[in-house]
Chimera marker file (.cmm) of the C-alpha trace (Angstrom):
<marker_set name="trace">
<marker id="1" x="-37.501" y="-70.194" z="-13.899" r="1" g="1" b="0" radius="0.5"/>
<marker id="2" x="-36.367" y="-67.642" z="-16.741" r="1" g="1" b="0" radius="0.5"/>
<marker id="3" x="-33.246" y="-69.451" z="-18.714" r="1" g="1" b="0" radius="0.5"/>
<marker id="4" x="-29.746" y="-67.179" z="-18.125" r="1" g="1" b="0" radius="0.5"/>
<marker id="5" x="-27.958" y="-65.490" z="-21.323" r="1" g="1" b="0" radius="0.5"/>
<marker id="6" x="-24.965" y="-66.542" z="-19.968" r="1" g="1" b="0" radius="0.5"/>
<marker id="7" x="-23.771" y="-69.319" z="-17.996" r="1" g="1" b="0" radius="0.5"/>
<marker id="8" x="-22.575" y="-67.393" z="-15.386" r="1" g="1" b="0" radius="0.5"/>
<marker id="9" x="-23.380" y="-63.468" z="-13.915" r="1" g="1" b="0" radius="0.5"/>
<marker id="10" x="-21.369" y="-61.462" z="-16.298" r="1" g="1" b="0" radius="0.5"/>
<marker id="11" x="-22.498" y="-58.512" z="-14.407" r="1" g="1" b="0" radius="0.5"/>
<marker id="12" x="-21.375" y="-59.364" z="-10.911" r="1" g="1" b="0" radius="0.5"/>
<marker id="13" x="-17.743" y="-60.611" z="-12.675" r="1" g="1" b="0" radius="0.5"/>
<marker id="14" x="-17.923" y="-57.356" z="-14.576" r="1" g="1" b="0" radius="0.5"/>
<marker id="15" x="-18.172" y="-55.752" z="-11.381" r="1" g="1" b="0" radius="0.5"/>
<marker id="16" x="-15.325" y="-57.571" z="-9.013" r="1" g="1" b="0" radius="0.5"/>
<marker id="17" x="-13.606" y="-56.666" z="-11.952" r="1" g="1" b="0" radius="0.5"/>
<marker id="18" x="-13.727" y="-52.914" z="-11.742" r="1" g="1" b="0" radius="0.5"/>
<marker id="19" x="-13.316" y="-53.073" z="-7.890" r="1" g="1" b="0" radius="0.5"/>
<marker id="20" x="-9.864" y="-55.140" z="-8.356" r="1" g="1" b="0" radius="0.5"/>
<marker id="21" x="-9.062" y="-52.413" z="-11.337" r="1" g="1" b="0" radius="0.5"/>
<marker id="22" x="-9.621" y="-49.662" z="-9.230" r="1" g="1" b="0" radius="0.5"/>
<marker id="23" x="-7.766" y="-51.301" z="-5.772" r="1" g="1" b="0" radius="0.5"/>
<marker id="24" x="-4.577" y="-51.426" z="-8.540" r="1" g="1" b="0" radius="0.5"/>
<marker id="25" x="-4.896" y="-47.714" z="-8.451" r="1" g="1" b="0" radius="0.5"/>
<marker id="26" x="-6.151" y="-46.430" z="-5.255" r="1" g="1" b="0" radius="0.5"/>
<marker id="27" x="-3.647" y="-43.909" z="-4.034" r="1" g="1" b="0" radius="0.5"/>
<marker id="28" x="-5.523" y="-44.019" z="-0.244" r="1" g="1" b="0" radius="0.5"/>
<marker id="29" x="-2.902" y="-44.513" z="2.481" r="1" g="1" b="0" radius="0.5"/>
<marker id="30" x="-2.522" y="-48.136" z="3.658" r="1" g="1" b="0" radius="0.5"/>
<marker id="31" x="-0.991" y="-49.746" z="6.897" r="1" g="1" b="0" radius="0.5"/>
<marker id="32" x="1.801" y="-51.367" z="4.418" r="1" g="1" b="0" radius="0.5"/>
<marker id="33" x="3.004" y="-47.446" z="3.445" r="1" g="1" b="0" radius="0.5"/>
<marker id="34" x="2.674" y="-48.799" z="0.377" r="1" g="1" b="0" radius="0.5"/>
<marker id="35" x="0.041" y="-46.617" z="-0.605" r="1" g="1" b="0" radius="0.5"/>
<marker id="36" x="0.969" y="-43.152" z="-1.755" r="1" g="1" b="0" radius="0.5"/>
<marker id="37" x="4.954" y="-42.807" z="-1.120" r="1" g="1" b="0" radius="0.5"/>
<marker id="38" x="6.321" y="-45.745" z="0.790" r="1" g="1" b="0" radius="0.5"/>
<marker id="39" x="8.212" y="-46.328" z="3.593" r="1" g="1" b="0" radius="0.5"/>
<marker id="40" x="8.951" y="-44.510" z="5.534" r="1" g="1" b="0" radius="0.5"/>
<marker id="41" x="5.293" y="-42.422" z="5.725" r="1" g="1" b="0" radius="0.5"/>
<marker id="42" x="6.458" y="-38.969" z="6.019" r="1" g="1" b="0" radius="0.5"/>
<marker id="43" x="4.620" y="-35.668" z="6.735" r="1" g="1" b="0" radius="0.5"/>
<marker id="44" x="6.168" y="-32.644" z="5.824" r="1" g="1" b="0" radius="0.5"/>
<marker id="45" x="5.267" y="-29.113" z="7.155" r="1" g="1" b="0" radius="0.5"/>
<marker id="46" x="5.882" y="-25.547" z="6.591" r="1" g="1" b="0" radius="0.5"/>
<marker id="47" x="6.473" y="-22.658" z="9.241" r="1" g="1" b="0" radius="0.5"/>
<marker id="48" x="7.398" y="-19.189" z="7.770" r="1" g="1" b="0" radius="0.5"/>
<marker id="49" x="10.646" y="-19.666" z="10.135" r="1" g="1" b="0" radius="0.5"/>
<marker id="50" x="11.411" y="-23.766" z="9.498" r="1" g="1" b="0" radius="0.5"/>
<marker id="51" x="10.276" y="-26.590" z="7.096" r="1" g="1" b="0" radius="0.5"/>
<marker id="52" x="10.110" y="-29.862" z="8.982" r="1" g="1" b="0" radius="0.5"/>
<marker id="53" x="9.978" y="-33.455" z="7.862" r="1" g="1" b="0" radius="0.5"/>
<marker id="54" x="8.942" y="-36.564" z="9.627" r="1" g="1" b="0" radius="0.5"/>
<marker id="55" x="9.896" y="-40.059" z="9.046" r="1" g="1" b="0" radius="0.5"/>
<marker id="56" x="8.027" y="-42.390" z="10.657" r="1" g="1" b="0" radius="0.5"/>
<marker id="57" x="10.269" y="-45.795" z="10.133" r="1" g="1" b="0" radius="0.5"/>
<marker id="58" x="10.427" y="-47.655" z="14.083" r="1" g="1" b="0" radius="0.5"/>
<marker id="59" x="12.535" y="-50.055" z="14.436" r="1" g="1" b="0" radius="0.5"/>
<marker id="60" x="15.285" y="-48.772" z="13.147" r="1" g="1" b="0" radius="0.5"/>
<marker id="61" x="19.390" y="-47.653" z="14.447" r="1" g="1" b="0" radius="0.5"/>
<marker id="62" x="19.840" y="-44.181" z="14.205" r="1" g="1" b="0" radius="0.5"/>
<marker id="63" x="23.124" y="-44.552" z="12.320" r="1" g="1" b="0" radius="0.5"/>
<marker id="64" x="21.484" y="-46.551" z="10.094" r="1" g="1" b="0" radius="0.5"/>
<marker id="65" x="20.076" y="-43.673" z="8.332" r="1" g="1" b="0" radius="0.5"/>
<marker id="66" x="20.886" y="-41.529" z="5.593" r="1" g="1" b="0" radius="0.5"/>
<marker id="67" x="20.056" y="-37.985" z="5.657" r="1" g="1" b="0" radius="0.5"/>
<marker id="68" x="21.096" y="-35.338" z="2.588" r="1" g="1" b="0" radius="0.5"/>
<marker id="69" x="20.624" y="-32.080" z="1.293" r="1" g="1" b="0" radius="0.5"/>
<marker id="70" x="21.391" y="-31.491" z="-2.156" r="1" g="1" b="0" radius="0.5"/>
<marker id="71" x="20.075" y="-28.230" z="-3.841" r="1" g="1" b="0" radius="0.5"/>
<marker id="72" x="17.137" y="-27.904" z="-2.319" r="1" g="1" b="0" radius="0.5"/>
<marker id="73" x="16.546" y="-31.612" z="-2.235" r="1" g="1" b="0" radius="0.5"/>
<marker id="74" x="16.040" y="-33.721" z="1.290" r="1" g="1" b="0" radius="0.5"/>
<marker id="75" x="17.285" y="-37.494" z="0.452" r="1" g="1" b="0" radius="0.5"/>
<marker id="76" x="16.267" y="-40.080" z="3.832" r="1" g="1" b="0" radius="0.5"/>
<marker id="77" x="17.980" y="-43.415" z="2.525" r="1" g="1" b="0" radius="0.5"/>
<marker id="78" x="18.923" y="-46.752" z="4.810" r="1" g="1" b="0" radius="0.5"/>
<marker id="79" x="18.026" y="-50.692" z="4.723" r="1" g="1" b="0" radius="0.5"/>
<marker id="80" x="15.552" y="-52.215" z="7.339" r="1" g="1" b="0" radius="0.5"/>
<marker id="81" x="16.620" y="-55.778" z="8.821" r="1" g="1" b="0" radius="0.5"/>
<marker id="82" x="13.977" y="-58.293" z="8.212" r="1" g="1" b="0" radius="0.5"/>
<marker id="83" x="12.952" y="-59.316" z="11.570" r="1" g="1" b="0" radius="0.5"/>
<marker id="84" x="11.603" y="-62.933" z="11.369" r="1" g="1" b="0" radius="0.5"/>
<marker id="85" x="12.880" y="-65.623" z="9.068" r="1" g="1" b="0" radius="0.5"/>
<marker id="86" x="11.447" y="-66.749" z="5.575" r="1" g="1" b="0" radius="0.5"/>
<marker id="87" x="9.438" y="-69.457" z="4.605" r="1" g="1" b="0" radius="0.5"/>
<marker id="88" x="11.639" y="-72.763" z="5.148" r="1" g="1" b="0" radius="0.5"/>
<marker id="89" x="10.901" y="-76.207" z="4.829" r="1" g="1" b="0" radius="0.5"/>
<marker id="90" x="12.935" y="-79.377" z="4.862" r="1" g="1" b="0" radius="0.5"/>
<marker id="91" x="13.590" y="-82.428" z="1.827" r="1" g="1" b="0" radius="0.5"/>
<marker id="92" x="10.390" y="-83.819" z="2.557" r="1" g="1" b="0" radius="0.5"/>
<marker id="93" x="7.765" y="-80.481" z="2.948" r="1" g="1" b="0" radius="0.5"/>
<marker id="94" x="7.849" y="-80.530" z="6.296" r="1" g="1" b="0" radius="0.5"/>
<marker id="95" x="8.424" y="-77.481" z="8.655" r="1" g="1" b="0" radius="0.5"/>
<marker id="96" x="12.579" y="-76.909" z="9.178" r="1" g="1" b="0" radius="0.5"/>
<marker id="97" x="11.891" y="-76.104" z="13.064" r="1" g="1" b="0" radius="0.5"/>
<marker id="98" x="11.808" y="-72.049" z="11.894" r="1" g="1" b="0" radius="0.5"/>
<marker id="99" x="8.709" y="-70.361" z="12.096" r="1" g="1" b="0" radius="0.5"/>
<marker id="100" x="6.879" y="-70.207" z="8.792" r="1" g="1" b="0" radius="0.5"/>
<marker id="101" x="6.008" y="-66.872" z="7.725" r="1" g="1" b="0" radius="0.5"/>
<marker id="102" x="2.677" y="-67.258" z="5.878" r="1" g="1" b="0" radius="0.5"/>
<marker id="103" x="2.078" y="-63.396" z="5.545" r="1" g="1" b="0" radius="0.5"/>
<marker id="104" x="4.588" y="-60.862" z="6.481" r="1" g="1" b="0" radius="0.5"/>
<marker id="105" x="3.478" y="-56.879" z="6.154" r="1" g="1" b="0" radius="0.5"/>
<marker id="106" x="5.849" y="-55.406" z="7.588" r="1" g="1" b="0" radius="0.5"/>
<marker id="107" x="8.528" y="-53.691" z="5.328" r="1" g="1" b="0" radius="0.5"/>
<marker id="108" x="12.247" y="-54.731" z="5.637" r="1" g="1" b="0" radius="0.5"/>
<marker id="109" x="14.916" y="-53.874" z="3.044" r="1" g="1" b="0" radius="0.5"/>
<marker id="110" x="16.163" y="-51.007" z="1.660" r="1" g="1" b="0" radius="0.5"/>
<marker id="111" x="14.516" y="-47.647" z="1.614" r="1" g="1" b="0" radius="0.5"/>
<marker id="112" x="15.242" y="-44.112" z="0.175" r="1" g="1" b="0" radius="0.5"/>
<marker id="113" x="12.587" y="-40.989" z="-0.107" r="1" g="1" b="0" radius="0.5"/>
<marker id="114" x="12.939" y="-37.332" z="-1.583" r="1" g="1" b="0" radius="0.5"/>
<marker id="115" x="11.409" y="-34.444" z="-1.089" r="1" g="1" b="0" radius="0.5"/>
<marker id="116" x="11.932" y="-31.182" z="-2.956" r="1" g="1" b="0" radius="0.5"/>
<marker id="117" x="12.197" y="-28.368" z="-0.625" r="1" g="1" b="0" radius="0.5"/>
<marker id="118" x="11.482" y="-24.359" z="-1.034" r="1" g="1" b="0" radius="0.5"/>
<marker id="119" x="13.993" y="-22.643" z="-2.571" r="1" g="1" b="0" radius="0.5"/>
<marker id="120" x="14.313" y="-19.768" z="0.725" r="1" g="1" b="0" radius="0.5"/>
<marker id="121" x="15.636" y="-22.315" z="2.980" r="1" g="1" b="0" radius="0.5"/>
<marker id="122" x="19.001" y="-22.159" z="4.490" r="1" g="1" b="0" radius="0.5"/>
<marker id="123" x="21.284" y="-25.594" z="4.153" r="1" g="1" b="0" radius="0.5"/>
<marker id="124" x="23.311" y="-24.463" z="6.653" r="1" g="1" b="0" radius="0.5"/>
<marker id="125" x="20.810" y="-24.195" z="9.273" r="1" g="1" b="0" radius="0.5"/>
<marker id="126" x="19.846" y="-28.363" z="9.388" r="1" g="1" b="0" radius="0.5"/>
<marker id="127" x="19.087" y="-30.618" z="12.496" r="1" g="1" b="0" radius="0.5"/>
<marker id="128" x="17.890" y="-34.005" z="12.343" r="1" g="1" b="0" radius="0.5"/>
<marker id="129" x="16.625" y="-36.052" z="15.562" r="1" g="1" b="0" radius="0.5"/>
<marker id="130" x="15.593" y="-39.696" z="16.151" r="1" g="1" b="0" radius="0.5"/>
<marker id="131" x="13.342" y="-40.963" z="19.218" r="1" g="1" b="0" radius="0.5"/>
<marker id="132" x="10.778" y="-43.260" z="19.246" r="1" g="1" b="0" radius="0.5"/>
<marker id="133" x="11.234" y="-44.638" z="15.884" r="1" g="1" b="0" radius="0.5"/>
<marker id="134" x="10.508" y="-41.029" z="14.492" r="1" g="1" b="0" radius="0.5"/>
<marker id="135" x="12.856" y="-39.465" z="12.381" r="1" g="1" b="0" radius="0.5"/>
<marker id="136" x="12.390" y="-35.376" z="12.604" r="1" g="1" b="0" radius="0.5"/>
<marker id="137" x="14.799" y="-33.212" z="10.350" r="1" g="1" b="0" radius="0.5"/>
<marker id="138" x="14.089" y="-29.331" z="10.869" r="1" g="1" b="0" radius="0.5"/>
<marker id="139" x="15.724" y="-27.095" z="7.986" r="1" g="1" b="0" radius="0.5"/>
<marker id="140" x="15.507" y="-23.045" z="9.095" r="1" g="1" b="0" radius="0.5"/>
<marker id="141" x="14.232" y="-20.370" z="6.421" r="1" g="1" b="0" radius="0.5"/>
<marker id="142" x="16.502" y="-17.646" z="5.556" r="1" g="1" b="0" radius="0.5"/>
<marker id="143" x="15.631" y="-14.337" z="7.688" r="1" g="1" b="0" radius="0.5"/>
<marker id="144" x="15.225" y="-12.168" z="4.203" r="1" g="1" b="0" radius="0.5"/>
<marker id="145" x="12.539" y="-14.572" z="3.439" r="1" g="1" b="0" radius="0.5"/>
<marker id="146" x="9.740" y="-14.956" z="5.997" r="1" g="1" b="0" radius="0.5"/>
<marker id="147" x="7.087" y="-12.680" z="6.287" r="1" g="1" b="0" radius="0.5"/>
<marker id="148" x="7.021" y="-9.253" z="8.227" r="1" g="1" b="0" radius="0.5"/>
<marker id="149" x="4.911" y="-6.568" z="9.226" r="1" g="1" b="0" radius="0.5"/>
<marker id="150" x="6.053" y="-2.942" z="7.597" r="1" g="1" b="0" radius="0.5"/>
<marker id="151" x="4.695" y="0.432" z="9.044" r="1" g="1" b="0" radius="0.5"/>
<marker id="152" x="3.421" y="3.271" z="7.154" r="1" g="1" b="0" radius="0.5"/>
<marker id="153" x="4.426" y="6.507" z="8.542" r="1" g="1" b="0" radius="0.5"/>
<link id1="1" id2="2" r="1" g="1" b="0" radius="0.2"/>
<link id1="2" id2="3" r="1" g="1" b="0" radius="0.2"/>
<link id1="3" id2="4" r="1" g="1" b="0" radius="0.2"/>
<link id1="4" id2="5" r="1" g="1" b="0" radius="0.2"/>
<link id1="5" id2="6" r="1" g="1" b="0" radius="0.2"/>
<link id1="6" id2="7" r="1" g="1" b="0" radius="0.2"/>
<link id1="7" id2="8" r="1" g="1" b="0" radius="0.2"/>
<link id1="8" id2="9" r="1" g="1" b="0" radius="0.2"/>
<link id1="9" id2="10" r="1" g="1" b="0" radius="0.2"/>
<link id1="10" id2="11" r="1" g="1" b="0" radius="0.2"/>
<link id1="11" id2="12" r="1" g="1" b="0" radius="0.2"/>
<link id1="12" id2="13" r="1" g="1" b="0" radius="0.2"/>
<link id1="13" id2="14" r="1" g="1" b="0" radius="0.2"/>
<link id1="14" id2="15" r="1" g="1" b="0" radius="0.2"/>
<link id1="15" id2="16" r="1" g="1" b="0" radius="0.2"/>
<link id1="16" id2="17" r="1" g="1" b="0" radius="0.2"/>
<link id1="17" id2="18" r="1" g="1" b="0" radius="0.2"/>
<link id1="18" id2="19" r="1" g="1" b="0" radius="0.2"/>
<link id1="19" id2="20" r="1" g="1" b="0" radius="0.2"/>
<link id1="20" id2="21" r="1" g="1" b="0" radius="0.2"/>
<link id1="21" id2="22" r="1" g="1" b="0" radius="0.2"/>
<link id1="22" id2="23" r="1" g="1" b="0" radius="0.2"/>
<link id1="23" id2="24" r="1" g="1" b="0" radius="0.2"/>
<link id1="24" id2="25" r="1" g="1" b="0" radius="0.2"/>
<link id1="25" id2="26" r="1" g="1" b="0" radius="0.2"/>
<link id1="26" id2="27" r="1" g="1" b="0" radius="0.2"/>
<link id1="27" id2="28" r="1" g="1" b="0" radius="0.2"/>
<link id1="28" id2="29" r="1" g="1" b="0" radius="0.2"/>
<link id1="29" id2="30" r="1" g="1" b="0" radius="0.2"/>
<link id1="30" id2="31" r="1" g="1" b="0" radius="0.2"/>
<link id1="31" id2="32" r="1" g="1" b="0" radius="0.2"/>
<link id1="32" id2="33" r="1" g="1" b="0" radius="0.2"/>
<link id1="33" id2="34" r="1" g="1" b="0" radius="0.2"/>
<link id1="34" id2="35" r="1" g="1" b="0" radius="0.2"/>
<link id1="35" id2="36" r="1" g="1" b="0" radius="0.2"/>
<link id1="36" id2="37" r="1" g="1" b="0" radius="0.2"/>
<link id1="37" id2="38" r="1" g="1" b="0" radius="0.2"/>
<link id1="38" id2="39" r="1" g="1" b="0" radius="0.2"/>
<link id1="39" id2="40" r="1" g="1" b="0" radius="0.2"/>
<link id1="40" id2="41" r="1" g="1" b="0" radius="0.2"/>
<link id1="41" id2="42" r="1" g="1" b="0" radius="0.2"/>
<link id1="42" id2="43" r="1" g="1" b="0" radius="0.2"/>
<link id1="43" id2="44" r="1" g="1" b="0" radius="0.2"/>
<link id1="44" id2="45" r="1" g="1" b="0" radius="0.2"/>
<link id1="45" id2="46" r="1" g="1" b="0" radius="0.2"/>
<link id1="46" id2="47" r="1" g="1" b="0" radius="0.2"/>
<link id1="47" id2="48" r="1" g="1" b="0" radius="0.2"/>
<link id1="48" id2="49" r="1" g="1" b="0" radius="0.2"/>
<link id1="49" id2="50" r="1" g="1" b="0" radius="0.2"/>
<link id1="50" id2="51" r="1" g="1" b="0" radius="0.2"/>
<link id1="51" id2="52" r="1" g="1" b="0" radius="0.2"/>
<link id1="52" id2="53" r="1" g="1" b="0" radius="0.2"/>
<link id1="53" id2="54" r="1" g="1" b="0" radius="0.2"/>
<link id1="54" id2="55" r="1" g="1" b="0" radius="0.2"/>
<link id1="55" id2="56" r="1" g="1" b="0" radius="0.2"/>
<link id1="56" id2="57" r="1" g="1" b="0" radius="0.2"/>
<link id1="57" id2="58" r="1" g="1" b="0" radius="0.2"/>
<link id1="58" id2="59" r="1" g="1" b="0" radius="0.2"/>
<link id1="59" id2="60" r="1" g="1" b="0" radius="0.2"/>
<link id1="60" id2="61" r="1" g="1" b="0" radius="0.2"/>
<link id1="61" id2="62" r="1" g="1" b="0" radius="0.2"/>
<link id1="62" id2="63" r="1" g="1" b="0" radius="0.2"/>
<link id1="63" id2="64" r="1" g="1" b="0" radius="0.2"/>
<link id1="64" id2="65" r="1" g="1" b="0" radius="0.2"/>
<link id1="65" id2="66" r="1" g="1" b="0" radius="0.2"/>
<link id1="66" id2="67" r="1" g="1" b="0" radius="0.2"/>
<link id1="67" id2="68" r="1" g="1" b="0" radius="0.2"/>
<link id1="68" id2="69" r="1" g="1" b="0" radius="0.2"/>
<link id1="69" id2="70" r="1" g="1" b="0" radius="0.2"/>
<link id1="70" id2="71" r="1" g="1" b="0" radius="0.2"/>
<link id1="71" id2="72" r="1" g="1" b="0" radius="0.2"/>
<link id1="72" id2="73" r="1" g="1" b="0" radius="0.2"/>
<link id1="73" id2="74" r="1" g="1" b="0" radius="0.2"/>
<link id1="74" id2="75" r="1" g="1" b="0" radius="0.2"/>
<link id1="75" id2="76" r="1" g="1" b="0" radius="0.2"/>
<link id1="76" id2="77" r="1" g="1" b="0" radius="0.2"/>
<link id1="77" id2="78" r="1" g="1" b="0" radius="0.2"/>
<link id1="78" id2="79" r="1" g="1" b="0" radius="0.2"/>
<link id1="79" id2="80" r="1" g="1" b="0" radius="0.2"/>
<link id1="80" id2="81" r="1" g="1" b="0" radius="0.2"/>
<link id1="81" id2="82" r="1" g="1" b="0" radius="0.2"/>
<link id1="82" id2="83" r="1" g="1" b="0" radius="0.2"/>
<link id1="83" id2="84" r="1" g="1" b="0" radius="0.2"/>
<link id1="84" id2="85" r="1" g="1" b="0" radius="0.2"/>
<link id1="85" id2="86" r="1" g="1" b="0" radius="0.2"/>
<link id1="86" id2="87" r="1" g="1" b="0" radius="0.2"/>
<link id1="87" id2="88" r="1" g="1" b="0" radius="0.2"/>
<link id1="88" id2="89" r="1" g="1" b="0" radius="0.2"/>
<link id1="89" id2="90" r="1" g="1" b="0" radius="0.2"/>
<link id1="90" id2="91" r="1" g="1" b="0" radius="0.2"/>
<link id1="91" id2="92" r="1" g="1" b="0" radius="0.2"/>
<link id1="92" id2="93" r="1" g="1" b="0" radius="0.2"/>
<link id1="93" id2="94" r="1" g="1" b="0" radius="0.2"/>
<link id1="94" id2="95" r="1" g="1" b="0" radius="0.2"/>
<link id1="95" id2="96" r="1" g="1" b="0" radius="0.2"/>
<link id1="96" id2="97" r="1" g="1" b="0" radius="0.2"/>
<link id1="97" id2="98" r="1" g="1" b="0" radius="0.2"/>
<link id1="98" id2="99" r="1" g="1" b="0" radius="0.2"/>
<link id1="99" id2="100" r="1" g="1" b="0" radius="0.2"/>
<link id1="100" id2="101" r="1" g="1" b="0" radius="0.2"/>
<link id1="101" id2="102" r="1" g="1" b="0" radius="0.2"/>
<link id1="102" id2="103" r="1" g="1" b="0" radius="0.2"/>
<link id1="103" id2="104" r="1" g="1" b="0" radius="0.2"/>
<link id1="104" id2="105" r="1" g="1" b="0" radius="0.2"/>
<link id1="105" id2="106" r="1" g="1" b="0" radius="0.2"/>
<link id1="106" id2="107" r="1" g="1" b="0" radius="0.2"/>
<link id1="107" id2="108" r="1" g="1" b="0" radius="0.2"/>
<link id1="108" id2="109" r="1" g="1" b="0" radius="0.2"/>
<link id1="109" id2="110" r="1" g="1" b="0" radius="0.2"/>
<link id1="110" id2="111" r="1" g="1" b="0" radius="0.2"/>
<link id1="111" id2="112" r="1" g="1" b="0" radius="0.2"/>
<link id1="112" id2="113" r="1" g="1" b="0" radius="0.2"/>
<link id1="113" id2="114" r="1" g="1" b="0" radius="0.2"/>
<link id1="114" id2="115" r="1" g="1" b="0" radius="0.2"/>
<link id1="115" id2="116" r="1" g="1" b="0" radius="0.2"/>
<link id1="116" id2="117" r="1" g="1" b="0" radius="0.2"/>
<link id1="117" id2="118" r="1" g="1" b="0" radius="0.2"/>
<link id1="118" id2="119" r="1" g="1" b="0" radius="0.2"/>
<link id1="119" id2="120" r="1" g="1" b="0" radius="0.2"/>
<link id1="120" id2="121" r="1" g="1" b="0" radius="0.2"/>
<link id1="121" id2="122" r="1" g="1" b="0" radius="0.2"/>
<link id1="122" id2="123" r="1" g="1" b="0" radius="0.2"/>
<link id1="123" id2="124" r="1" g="1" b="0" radius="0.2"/>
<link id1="124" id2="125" r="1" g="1" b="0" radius="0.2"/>
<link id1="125" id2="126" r="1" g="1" b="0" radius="0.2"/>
<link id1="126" id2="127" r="1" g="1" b="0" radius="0.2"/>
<link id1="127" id2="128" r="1" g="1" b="0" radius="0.2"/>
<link id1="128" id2="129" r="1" g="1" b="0" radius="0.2"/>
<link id1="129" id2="130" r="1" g="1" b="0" radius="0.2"/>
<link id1="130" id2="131" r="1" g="1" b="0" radius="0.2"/>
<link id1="131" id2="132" r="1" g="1" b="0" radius="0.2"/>
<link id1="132" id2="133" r="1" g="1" b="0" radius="0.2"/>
<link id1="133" id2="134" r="1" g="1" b="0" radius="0.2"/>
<link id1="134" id2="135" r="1" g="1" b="0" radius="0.2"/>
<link id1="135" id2="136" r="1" g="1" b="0" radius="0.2"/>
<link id1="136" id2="137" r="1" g="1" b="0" radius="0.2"/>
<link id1="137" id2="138" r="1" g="1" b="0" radius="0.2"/>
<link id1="138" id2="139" r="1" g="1" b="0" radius="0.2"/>
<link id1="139" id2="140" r="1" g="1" b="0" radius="0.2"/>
<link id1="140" id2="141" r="1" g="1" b="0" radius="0.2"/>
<link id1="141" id2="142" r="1" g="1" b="0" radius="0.2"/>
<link id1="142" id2="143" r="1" g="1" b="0" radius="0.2"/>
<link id1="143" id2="144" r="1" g="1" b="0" radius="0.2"/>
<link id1="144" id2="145" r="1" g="1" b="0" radius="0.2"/>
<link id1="145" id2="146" r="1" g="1" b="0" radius="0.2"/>
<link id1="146" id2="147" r="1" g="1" b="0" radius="0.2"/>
<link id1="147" id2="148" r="1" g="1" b="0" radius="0.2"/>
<link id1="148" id2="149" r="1" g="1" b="0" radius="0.2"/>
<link id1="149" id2="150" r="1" g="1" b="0" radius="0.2"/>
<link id1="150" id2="151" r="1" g="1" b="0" radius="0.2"/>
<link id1="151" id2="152" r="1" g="1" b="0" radius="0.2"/>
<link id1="152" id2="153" r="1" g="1" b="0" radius="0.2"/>
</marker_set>
């Protein structure tokens, strides 16, 4: 009816554009952990007697896994085993008798996350636990530190 400008929509590229811009920035939390830190997701926490840090990485061998505490700094390092074979094919294209991973999403390899830590806790005071493919380290607050009630005669 009316002849286009353009030979195609410029608009509607214009906008899948922007939306694949903005997916190369979104810092929302994805099932990959690839969104905001990584793997593993973590959630930290703060008590006025402990700070405690959670690692969620299943799947993994306790021993496998690094913990450290540098200087107020909380290092979780190890490697994750992939799990299911690559891609594989034979001379002639055809499927090697593996299976053929098309997509995988789940993250194997190595891994290593810090997190900075107050500066009243005590690095002496440290325990670190591992069940159900959670990893929980609790570091204890100096006494001198956490809050108090004084009285006023």
């Amino acid at each position: 009816m009316y002849p286009r400008l353009f030979a195609r929509d410029l608009f509607s590229d214009l906008d899948r554009f922007q939306r694949e811009m903005s997916s190369l920035f979104d810092l929302s939390p994805s099932i990959r952990g690839a969104g905001r830190g990584g793997y593993p997701a973590l959630n930290v926490g703060l008590s006025p007697e402990a700070v405690e840090v959670y690692a969620f990485a299943p799947g993994l061998e306790p021993g496998s896994i690094a913990v450290e505490l540098d200087r107020g700094v909380l290092s979780l390092s190890g490697e994750r085993a992939a799990t299911v074979a690559p891609k594989s094919e034979d001379g002639n294209g055809a499927p090697s008798g593996r299976t053929i991973v098309h997509q995988s999403e789940r993250f194997a390899g190595r891994f290593r996350r810090v997190v900075s830590l107050p500066d009243d806790i005590d690095p002496e005071q440290v325990d670190a636990s591992y069940r159900d493919g959670v990893l929980r380290v609790s570091i204890k607050r100096r006494a001198a530190a956490q809050p108090r009630r004084i009285d006023i005669h």
